[in-house]
C-alpha positions in Angstrom: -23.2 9.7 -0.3 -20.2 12.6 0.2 -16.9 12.1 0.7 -15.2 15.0 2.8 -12.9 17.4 1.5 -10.0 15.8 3.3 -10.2 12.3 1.7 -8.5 12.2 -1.7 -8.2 16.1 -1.9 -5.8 17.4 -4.6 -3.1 19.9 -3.5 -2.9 23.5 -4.3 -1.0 22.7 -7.6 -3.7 20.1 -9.0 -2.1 17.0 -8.0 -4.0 13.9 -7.3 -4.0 12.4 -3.8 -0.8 10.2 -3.4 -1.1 6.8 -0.4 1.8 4.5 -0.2 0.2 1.3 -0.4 0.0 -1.6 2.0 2.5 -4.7 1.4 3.2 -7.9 2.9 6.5 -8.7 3.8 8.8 -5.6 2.3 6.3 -2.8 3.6 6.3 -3.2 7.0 6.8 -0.6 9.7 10.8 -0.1 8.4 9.8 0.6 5.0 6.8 2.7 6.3 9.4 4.8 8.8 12.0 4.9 6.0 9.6 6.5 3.5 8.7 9.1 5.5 12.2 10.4 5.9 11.5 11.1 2.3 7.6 11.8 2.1 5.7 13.8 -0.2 2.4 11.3 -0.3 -0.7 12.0 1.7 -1.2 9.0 3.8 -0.2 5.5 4.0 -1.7 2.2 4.5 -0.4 -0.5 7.2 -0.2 -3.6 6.0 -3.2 -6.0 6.7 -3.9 -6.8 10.7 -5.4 -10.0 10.5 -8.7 -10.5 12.4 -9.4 -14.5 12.4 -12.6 -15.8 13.6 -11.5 -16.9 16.8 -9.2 -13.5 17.2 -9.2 -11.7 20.9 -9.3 -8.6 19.5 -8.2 -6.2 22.2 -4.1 -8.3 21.9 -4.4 -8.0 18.0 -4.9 -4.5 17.9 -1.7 -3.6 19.6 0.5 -3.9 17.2 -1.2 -0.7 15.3 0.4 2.8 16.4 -1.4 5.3 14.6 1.2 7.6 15.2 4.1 5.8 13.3 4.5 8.2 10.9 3.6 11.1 12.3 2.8 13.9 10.8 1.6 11.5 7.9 -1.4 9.6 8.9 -1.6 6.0 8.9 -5.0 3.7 8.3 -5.8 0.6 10.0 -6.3 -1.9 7.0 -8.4 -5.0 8.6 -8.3 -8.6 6.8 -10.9 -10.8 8.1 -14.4 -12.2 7.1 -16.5 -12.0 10.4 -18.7 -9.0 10.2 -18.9 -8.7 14.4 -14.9 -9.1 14.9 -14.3 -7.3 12.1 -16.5 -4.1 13.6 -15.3 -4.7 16.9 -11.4 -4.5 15.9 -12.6 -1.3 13.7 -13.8 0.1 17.0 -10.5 -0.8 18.7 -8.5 0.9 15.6 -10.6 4.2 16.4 -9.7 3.9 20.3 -6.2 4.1 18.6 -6.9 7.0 16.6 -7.0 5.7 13.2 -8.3 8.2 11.0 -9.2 5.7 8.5 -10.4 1.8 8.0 -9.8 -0.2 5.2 -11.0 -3.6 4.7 -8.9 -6.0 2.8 -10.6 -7.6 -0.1 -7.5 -8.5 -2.4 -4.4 -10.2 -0.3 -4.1 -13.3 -2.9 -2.0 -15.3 -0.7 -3.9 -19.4 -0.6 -3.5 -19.3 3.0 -5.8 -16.0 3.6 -8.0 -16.9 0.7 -8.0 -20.2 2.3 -9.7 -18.9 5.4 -12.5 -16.7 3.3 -10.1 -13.3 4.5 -8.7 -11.2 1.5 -9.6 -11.5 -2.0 -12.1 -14.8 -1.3 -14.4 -12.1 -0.3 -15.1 -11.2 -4.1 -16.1 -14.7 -4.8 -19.7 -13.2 -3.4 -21.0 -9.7 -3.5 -23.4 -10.0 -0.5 -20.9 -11.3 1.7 -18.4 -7.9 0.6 -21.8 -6.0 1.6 -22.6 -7.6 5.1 -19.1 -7.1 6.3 -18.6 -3.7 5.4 -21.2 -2.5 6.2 -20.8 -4.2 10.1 -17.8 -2.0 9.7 -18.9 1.2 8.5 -22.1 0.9 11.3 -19.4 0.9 13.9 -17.3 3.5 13.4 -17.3 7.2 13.0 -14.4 7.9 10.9 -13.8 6.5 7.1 -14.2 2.9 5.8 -12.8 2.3 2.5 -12.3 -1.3 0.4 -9.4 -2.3 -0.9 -10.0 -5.0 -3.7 -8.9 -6.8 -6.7 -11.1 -6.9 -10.0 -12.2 -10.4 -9.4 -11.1 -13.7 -7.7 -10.8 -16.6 -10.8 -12.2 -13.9 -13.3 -13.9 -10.6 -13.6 -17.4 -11.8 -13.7 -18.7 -10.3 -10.5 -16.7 -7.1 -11.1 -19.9 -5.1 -10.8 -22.0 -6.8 -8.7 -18.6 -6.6 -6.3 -18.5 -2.5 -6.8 -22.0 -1.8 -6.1 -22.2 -4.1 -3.2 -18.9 -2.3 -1.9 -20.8 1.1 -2.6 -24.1 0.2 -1.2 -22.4 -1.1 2.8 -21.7 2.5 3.0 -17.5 3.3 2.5 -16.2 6.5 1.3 -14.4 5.0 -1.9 -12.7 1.9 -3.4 -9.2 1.8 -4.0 -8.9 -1.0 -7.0 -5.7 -3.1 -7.7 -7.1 -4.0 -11.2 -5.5 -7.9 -11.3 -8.0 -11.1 -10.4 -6.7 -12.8 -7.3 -5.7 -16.1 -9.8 -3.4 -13.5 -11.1 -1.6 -12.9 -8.4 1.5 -10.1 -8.8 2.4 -11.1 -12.7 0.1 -10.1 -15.9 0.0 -6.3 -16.7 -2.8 -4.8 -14.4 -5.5 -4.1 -16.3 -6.2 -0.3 -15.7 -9.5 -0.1 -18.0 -11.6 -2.0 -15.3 -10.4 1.3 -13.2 -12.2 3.5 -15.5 -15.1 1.2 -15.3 -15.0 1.7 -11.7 -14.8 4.9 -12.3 -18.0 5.0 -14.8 -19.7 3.0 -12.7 -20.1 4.2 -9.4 -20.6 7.4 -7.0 -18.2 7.2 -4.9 -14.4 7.8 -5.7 -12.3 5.4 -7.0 -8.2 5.1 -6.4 -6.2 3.7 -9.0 -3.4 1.0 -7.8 -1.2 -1.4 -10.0 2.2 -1.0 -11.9 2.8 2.5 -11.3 6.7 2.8 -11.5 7.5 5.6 -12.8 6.0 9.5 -13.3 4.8 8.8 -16.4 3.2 5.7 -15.2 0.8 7.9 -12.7 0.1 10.8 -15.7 -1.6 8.2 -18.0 -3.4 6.0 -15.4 -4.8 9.4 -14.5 -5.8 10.6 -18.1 -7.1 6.8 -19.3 -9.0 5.7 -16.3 -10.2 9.3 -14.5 -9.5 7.8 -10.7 -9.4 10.6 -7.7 -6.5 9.2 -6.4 -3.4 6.9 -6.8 -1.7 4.0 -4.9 2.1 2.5 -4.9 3.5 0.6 -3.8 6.3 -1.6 -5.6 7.4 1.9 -7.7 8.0 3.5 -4.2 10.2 0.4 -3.2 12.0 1.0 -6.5 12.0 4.4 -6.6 11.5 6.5 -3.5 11.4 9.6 -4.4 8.2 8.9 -6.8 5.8 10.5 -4.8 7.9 13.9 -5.1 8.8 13.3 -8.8 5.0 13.5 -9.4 4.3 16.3 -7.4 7.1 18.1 -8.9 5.1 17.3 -12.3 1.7 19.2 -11.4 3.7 22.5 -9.8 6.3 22.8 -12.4 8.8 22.9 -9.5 11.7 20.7 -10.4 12.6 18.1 -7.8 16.0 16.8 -7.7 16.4 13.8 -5.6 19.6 13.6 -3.1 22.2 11.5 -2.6 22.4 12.3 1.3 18.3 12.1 1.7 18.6 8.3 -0.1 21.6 7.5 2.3 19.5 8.7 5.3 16.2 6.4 3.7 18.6 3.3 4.2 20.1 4.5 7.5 16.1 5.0 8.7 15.3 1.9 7.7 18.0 0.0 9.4 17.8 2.0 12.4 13.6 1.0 12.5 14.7 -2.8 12.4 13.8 -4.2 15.8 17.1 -4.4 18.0 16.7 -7.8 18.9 16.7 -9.2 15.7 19.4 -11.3 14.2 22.3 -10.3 12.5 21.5 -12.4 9.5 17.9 -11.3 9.7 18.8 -7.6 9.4 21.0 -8.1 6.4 18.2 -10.5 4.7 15.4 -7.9 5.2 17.8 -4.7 3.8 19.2 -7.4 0.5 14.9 -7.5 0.5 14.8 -3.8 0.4 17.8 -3.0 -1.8 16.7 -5.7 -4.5 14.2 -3.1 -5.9 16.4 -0.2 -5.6 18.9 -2.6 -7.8 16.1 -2.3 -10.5 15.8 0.9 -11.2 18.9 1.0 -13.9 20.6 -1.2 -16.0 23.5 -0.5 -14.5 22.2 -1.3 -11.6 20.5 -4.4 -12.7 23.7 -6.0 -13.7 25.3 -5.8 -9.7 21.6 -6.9 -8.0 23.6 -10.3 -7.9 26.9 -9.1 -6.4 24.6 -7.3 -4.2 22.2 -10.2 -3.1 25.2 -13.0 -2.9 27.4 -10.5 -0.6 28.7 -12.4 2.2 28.8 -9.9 4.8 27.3 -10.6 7.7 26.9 -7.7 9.8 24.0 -5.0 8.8 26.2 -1.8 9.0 28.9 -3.7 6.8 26.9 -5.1 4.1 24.4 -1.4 4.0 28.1 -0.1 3.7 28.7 -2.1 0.5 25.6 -1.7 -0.7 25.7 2.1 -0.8 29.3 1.8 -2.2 27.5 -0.1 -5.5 25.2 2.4 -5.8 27.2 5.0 -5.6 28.8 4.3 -9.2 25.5 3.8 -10.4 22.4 5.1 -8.9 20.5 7.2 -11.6 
């Protein structure tokens, strides 16, 4: 089984293949647009479009625009655990032009495990095989997994790989925390490099990548072809550059005007007829992380998330006047 040149290729400098990873909630179509005002990763990933079993998929698959974030591609990831809907919504994604499908098998949330969608899959290896490969079988362009290590423990960690690896995707992108872990112990990036040992087809590494130095030894200790962030990119955007500006010795030195324009993006992207309080809640969402990349910083993220200001434009206002004194 090959995997084309153009999935997970290095650049001309050595660098690994960067995505911005999917996220519920704070990585939604704002973040996405937002993000790409910056760039420098490959490719991201939409967060999940549910496919429930009694889903009409044709109205579900609207909400996808695979042109978002034009030039930089954007994949259809697909949550669900009916083989047929889940191929027939792949097939809508391609009628889209999605130039890639990956199939949730890690959203930890109870109520999608609840329903045998996200990380429920891994709690059986044949059912992980039966509906990717309904999804591979019905579609042209790339099918990939997305998964965690395990759902209550790691004890179908390999029989979960090879049955990912046998339905036929191109590779596995591995957040390496058990769905019973949720978001908090350290992510365990050893099981990536026995991923990695394991199988033939690539493997991309995802978890607790926050800074530059983060990516350099998940790349050296686990061998992966590729890496993921996500919650470093909300705390940092300029990661992606800063670790492309690693491999090509060309020094990157983030802006102030490119991270006012980030925040100006990502207000402008919030939709027009939400509410006032709604638009300030979702940019205190977005500007909580940025508050944690100093300790400087981390001593305002209260003055910052108890601000009274009502009015988007106002509070982003305030908000940029805080970081000004601060922002590494």
């Amino acid at each position: 089984m090959s995997t084309p040149v153009s999935l997970l290729a290095k650049d001309k400098f050595g660098c690994p293949y960067l995505q911005l990873a999917p996220m519920e909630g704070v990585g939604d179509s704002c973040f996405r647009k937002a993000m790409a005002s910056i760039g420098g990763f490959d490719e991201a990933v939409r967060d999940f479009l549910r496919v429930p079993r009694n889903a009409h998929v044709k109205s579900l698959a609207r909400v996808y625009e695979a042109n978002e974030l034009s030039p930089i591609p954007l994949t259809a990831q697909l949550m669900g655990s009916d083989p047929e809907l889940m191929a027939a919504m792949a097939q809508e994604m391609v009628l889209l032009g999605a130039p890639r499908i990956d199939i949730n098998c890690g959203c930890p949330s109870n109520t999608v495990t609840g329903r045998g969608a996200g990380s429920s899959l891994l709690k059986d290896p044949n059912f992980i095989y039966e509906v990717a490969k309904a999804v591979v079988q019905s579609v042209s362009i790339p099918v990939t997994i997305k998964m965690r290590s395990g759902y209550e423990d790691t004890s179908l960690f390999q029989e979960n790989l090879l049955a990912a690896q046998e339905s036929g995707v191109r590779y596995i992108t591995l957040h390496p925390r058990t769905k019973v872990d949720g978001y908090g112990p350290p992510a365990q990036w050893e099981f990536i490099a026995k991923a990695k040992s394991l199988l033939k087809i690539p493997v991309v590494g995802n978890g607790d990548i926050l800074h530059v130095q983060d990516a350099l030894n998940m790349l050296r200790m686990t061998g992966c072809n590729g890496l993921m962030i996500g919650r470093g990119s909300i705390i940092n955007p300029f990661i992606f550059h800063q670790i492309r500006a690693h491999f090509s010795g060309i020094p990157y030195t983030p802006k102030w005007e490119t991270l006012m324009h980030y925040f100006d993006v990502y207000l402008a992207a919030t939709p027009a007829d939400s509410s006032m309080k709604l638009r300030v809640n979702k940019l205190k969402q977005l500007l909580s992380f940025i508050f944690k990349s100093s300790a400087n910083l981390l001593e305002k993220r209260q003055t910052l998330l108890t601000s009274s200001h009502q009015d988007p434009v106002a509070f982003l206002a305030f908000a940029k006047s805080l970081l000004r004194e601060e922002y590494p």
